[in-house]
N, C-alpha and C positions, 0 to 999 in steps of 0.2 A: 504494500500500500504506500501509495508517495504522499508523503506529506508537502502543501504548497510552500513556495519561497516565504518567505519573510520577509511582508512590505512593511516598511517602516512609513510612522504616522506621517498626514501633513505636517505638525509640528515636527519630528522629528528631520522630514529633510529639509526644510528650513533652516536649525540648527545646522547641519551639516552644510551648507551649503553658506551662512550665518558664519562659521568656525574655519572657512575657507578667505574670507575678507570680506569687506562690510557690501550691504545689498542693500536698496533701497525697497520699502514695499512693493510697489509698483512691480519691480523687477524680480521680488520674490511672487508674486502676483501671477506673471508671466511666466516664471518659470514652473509653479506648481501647480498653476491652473489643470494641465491633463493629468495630474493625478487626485483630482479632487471626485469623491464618491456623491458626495451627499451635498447640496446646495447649502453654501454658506457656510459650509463646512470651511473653506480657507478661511475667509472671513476673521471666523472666532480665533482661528489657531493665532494667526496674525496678529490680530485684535491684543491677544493673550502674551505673544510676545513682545510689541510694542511696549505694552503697561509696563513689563519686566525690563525693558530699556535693553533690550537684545537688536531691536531696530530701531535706529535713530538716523534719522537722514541728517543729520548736522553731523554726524561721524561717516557717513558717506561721502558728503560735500567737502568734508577734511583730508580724508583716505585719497580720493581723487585728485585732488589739488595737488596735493605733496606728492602723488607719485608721477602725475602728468606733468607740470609745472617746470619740469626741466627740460621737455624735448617740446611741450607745445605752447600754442600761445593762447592768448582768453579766449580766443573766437571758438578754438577747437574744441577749449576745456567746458567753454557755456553749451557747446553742441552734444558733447559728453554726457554733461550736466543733465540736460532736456531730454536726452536718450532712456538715463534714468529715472525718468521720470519725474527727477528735481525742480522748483523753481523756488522763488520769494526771497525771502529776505537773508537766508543763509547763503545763497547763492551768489543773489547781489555784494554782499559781503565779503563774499572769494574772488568774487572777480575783481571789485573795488580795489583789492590787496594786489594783485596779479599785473594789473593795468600800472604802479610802480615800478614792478620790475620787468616788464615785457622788454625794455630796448635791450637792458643787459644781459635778459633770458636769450633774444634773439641772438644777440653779439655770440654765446657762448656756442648755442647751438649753430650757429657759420662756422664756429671757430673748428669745432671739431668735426662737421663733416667738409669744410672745405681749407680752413687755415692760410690759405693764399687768395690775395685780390683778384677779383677776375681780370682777363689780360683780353678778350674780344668782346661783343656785344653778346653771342652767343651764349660764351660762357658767362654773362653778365645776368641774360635773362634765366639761365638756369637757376643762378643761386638765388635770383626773387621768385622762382617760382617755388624753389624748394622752401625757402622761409613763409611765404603764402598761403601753401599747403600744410604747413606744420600748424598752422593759423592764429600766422602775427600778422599786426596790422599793415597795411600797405606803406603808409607813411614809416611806424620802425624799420620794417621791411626794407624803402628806401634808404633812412639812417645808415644800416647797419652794413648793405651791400656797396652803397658809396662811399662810406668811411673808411672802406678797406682796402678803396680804387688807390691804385699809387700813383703820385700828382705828376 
């Protein structure tokens, strides 16, 4: 006689999933929604963890910040942000902080993937487009791949 697997609760892959790095509801939402049996059944689990301060989206929007914050720019990290589901006043708060250091985030991140001033046009519009993409602003953008032009 077989006995079935052992599915572990909604709460339970929550936590697991919770114990891997921070999640925002939403995103725990999404990802447990097809294992949900009973309507509203997430809900409560969630609901449960939250009060227990297992999920906090102000420890999301921190976790994110400090680990993106070196390679990208606020544009990237608000789109990051929005993906999980994030907004308001925590948010505005991170990026407000972020929007400081953007020129010398950007300077850092040329630094190490290119290190040398671009020397044609070609290779000029690459490194704006690599900083663009990374999503700093066009104006830093400008700063940082003209500061490096040699005169």
């Amino acid at each position: 006689m077989n006995k079935p697997a052992f599915q572990p609760s909604l709460k339970g892959r929550a936590l697991r999933l919770l114990s891997q790095r921070e999640h925002s509801r939403t995103e725990l939402e999404r990802k447990l929604a097809q294992h949900e049996e009973v309507p509203g059944e997430l809900t409560k689990a969630l609901d449960e963890l939250q009060v227990r301060d297992f999920i906090n989206d102000g420890r999301v929007v921190d976790s994110l910040v400090n680990r993106r914050s070196g390679k990208l720019g606020s544009a990237r990290i608000k789109q990051e942000l929005a993906q999980k589901g994030l907004s308001g006043e925590a948010v505005a708060e991170a990026l407000a902080g972020l929007k400081d250091s953007e020129l010398s985030r950007a300077q850092e991140v040329w630094r190490k993937k290119f290190g040398t001033p671009p020397m044609d046009p070609q290779t000029h519009a690459k490194h704006m487009r690599f900083l663009l993409t990374r999503g700093f602003s066009a104006e830093v953008v400008r700063q940082v791949v003209q500061g490096a032009e040699p005169d």
